[in-house]
N, CA, C and O atoms as a GROMACS GRO file, in nm:
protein
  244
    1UNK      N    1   6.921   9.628  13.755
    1UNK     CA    2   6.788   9.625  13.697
    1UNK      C    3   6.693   9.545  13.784
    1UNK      O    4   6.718   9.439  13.843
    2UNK      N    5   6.556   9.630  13.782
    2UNK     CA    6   6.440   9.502  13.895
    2UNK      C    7   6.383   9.441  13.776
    2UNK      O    8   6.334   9.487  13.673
    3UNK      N    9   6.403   9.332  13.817
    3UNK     CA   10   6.267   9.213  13.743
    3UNK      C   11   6.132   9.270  13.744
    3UNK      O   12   6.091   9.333  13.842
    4UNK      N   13   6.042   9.246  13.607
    4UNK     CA   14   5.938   9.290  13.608
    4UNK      C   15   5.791   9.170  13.704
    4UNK      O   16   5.783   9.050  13.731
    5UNK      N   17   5.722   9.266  13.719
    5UNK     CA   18   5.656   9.174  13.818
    5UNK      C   19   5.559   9.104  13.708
    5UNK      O   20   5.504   9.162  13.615
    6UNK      N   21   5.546   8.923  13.751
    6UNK     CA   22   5.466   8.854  13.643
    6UNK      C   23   5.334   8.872  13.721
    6UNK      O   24   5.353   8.841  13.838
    7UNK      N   25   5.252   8.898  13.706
    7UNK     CA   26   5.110   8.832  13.757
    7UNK      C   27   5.054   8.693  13.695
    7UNK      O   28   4.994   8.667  13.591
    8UNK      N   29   5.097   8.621  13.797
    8UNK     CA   30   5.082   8.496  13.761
    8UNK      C   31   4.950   8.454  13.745
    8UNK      O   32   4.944   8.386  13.642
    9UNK      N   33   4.841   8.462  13.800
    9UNK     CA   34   4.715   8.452  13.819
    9UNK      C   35   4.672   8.465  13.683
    9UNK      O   36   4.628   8.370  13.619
   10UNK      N   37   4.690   8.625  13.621
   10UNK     CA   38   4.649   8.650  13.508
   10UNK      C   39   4.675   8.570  13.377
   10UNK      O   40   4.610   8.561  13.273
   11UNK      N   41   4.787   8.517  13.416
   11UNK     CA   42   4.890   8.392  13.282
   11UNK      C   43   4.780   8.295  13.327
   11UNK      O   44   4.682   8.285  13.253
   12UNK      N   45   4.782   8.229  13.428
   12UNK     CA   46   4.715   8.096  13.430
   12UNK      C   47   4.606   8.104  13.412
   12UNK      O   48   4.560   7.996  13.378
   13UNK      N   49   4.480   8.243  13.420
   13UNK     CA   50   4.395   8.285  13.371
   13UNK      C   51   4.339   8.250  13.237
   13UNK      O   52   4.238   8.194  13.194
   14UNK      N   53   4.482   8.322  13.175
   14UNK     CA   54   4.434   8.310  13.029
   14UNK      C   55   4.509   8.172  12.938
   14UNK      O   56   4.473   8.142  12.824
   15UNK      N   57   4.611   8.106  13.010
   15UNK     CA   58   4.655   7.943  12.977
   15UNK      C   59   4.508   7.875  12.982
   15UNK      O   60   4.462   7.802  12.894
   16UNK      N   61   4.440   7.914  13.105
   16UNK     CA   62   4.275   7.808  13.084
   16UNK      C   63   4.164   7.874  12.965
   16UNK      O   64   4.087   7.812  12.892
   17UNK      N   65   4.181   7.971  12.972
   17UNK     CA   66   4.128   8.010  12.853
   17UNK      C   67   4.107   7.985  12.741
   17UNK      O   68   3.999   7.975  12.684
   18UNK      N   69   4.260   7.969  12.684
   18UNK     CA   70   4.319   7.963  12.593
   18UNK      C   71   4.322   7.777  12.536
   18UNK      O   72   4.326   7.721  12.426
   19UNK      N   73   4.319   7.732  12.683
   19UNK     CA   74   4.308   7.569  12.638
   19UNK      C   75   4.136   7.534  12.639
   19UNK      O   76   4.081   7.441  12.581
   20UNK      N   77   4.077   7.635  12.720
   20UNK     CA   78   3.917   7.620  12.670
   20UNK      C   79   3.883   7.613  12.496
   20UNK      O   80   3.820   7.524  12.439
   21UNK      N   81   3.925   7.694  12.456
   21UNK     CA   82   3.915   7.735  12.286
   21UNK      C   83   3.956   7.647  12.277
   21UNK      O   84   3.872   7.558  12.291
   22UNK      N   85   4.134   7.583  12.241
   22UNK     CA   86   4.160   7.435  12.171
   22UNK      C   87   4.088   7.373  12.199
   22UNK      O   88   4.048   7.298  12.110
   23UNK      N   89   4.038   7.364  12.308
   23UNK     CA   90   3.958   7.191  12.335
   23UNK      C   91   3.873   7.220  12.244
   23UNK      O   92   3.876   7.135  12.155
   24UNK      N   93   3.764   7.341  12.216
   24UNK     CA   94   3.645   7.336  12.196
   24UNK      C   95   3.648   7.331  12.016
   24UNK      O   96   3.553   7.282  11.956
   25UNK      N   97   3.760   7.384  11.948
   25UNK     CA   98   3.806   7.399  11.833
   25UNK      C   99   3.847   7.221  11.755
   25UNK      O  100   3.816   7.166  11.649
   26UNK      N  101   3.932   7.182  11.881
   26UNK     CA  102   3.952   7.033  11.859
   26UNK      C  103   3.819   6.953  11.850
   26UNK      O  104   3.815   6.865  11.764
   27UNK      N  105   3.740   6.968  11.907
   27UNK     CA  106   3.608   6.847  11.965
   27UNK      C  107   3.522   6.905  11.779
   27UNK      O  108   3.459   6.828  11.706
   28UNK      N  109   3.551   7.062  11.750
   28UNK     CA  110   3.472   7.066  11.668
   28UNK      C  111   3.511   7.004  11.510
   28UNK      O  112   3.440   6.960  11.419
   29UNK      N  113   3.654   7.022  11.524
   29UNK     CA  114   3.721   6.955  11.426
   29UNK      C  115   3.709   6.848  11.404
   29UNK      O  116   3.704   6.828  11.282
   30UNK      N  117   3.698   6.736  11.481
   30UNK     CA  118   3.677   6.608  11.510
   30UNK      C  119   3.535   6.603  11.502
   30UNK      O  120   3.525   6.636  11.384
   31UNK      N  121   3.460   6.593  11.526
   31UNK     CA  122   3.301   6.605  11.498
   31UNK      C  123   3.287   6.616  11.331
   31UNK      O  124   3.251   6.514  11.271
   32UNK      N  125   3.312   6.728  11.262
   32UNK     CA  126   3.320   6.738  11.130
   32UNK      C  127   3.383   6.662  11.014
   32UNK      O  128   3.350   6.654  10.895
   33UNK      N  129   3.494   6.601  11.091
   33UNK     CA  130   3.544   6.437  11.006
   33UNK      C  131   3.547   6.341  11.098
   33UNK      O  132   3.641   6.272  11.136
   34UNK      N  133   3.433   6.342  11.132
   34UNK     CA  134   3.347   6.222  11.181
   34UNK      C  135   3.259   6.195  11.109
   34UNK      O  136   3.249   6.088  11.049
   35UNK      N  137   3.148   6.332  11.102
   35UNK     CA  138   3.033   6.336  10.980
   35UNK      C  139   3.092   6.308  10.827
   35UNK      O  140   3.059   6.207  10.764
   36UNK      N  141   3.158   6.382  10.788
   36UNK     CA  142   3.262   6.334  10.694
   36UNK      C  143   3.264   6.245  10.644
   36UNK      O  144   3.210   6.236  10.534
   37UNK      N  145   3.322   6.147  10.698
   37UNK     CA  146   3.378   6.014  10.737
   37UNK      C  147   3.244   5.946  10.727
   37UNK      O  148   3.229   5.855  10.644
   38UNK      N  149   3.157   5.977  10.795
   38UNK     CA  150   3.022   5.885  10.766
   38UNK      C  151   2.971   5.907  10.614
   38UNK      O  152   2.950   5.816  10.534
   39UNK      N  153   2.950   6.078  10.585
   39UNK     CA  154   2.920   6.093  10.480
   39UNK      C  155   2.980   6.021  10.316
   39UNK      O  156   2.910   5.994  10.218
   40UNK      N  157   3.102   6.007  10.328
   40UNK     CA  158   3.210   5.884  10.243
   40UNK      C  159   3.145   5.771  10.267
   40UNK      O  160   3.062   5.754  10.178
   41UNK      N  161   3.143   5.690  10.342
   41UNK     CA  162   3.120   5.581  10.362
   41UNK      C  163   2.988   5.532  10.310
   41UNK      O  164   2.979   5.439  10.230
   42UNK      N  165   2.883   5.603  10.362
   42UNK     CA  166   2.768   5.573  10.297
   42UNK      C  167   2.739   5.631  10.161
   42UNK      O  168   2.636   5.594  10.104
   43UNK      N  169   2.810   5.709  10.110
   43UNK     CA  170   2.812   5.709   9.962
   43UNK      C  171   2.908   5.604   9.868
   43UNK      O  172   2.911   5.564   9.752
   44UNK      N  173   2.966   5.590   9.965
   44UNK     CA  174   3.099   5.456   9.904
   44UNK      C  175   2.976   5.324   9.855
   44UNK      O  176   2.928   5.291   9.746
   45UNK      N  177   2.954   5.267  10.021
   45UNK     CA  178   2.759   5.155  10.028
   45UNK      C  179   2.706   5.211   9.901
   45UNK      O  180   2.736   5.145   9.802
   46UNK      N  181   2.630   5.321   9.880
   46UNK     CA  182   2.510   5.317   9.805
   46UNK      C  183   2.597   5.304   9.666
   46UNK      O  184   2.514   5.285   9.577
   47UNK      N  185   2.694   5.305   9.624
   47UNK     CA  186   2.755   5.334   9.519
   47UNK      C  187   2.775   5.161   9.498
   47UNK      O  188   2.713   5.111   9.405
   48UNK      N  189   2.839   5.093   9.562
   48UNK     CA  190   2.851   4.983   9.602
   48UNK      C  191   2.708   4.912   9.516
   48UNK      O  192   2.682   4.885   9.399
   49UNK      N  193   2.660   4.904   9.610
   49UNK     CA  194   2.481   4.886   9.581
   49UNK      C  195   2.470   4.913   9.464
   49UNK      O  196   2.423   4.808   9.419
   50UNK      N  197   2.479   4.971   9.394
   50UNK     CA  198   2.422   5.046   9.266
   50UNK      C  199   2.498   4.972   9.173
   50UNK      O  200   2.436   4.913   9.085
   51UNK      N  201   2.621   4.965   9.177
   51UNK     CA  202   2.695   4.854   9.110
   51UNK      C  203   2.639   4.695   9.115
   51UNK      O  204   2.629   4.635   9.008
   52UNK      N  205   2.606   4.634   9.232
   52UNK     CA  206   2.593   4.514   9.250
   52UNK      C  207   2.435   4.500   9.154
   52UNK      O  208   2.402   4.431   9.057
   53UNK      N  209   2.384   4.576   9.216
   53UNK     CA  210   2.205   4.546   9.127
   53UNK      C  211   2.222   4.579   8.962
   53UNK      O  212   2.144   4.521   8.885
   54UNK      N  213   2.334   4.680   8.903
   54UNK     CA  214   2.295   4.706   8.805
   54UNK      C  215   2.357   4.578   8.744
   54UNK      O  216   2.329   4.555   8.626
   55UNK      N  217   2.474   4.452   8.842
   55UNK     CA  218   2.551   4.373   8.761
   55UNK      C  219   2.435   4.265   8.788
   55UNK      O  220   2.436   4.164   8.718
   56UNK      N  221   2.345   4.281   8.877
   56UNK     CA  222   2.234   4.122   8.863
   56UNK      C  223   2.156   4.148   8.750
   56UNK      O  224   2.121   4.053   8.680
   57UNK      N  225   2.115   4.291   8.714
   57UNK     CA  226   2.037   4.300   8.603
   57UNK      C  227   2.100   4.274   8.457
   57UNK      O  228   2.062   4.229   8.349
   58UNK      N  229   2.211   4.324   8.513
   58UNK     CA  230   2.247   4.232   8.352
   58UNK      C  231   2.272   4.068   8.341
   58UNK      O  232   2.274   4.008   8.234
   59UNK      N  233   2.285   4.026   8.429
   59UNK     CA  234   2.326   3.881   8.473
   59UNK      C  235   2.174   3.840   8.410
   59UNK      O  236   2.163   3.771   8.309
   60UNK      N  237   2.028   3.905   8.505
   60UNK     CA  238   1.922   3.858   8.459
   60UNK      C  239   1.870   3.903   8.308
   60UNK      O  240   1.762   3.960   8.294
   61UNK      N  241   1.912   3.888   8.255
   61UNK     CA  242   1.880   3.968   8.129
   61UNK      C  243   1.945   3.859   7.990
   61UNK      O  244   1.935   3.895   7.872
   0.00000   0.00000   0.00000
């Protein structure tokens, strides 16, 4: 039996390709629980906040 011929070029072609997309899939993934992540946080603060003033108003009261 002959070995089939690889075209190697074409593999490493589409290996960069193919790691173009992950990267770009990864960076976007990461970006989105980043925002995320901010978005929590500063609702965590204002929630925070909202607690602390509503406990001075009763304190002042």
């Amino acid at each position: 039996m002959s070995r089939r011929k690889v075209d190697r070029e074409k593999i490493e072609r589409a290996d960069r390709e193919s790691r173009l997309v992950l990267d770009a899939e990864r960076q976007a993934r990461e970006a989105k629980t980043a925002r995320l992540r901010e978005l929590r946080l500063k609702e965590a603060t204002q929630q925070v906040l909202l607690e602390l003033n509503s406990g001075s108003e009763l304190k002042a009261r």
